[in-house]
Steps between C-alpha positions, in 0.01 A plus 500: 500500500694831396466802702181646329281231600587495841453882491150465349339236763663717776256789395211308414525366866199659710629729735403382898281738687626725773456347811240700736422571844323268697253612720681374818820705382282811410376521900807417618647844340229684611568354866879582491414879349226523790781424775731690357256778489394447906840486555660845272188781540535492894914547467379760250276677724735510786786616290265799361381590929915493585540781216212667658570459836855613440424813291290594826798480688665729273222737546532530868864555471427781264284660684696469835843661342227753360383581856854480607629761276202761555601481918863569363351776305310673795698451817403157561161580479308227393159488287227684626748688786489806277166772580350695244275815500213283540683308827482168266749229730496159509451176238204331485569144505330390204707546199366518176702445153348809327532878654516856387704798663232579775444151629722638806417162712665265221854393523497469109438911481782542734740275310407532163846687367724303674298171294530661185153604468392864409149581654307787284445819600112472458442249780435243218556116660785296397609152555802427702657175376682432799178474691373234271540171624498238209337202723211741589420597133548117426272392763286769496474708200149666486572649885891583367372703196258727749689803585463514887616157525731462801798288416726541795480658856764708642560495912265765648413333801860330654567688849854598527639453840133502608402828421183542372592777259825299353374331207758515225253639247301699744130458424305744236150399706637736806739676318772353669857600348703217368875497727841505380698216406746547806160445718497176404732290735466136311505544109526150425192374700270825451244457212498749234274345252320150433253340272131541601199327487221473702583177739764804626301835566165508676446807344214401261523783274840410331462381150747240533499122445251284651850234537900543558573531102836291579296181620627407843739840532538830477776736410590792730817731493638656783679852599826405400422389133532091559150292412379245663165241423314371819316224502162508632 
């Protein structure tokens, strides 16, 4: 037989269909994909709430070399220590992430050069990034986006040393002045500012979240710049 004829019953040779799936194989794919999923999109999730939590931490760090800076600027005075014509003292210790030049009670209005963040002349609000908290926009998005939305709380109701009028950021309900840094004796275990929510403040008026937005913590820096979570 020369080489054409094998050539020619080669091709006329009907070509064996691909072999398929069974149905056994088919569900055992889907299985392994299903496990796989179980296992990846909660490693996923947790991954995404470290970023968040972390970028939080950043925040308060921000904001507590902001507040740090101001007290250099005016004598040690602190936020809120300063009186105005109107005999406006004290923080309130709700914080919210937007503010405009004549929200005198909001650490945000006090601190809003030293965070990079120009506040119009017309009073018009603006958003303060570093008061935005990732986890509570995550968690909680239609209470982040409303504008009096309190995000964290500063310390307006500490007692230094026992004195009833020592709270670092005074207190803007009795127009209480805010002290100077040197007042404070501890800086590394004295509060400035923590996440909020409402399982924290009994004061039922705060717009804040109805849960700690870190799960079972919740961040908190402290006078000399270092933060700290607790766990609840």
């Amino acid at each position: 037989m020369n080489t054409s004829s094998r050539r020619l019953r080669a091709a006329s040779r009907p070509l064996r269909p691909a072999a398929a799936f069974t149905l056994i194989e088919l569900l055992t794919v889907i299985a392994i994909i299903g496990i796989l999923a179980a296992i990846i999109i909660p490693v996923v999730g947790k991954v995404r709430e470290s970023a968040r939590r972390a970028q939080c931490v950043s925040n308060l760090r921000q904001i507590a070399n902001a507040v740090l800076l101001f007290a250099d600027d005016h004598r040690g005075i602190l936020p809120g220590g300063i009186k105005d014509k109107d005999n406006h003292l004290g923080l309130a210790g709700g914080q919210t992430a937007w503010v405009n030049r004549n929200n005198w009670n909001m650490l945000g209005a006090h601190i809003a050069d030293y965070l990079g963040t120009r506040l119009p002349e017309d009073a018009s609000p603006v958003l303060m990034p570093a008061f935005v908290c990732p986890s509570f926009v995550s968690k909680y998005s239609d209470l982040a986006a409303q504008t009096n939305a309190v995000v964290y709380a500063v310390n307006t109701s500490s007692l230094i040393e026992g004195n009833s009028d020592s709270r670092p950021f005074g207190n803007s309900n009795n127009r209480t002045a805010a002290l100077r840094i040197e007042q404070i004796p501890d800086r590394s275990r004295t509060l400035m500012l923590r996440d909020s929510d409402k399982k924290k403040t009994t004061d039922a008026s705060w717009n804040c979240p109805p849960e700690p937005v870190h799960g079972n913590l919740r961040n908190g820096v402290y006078f000399d710049g270092h933060v700290a979570a607790s766990k609840l």
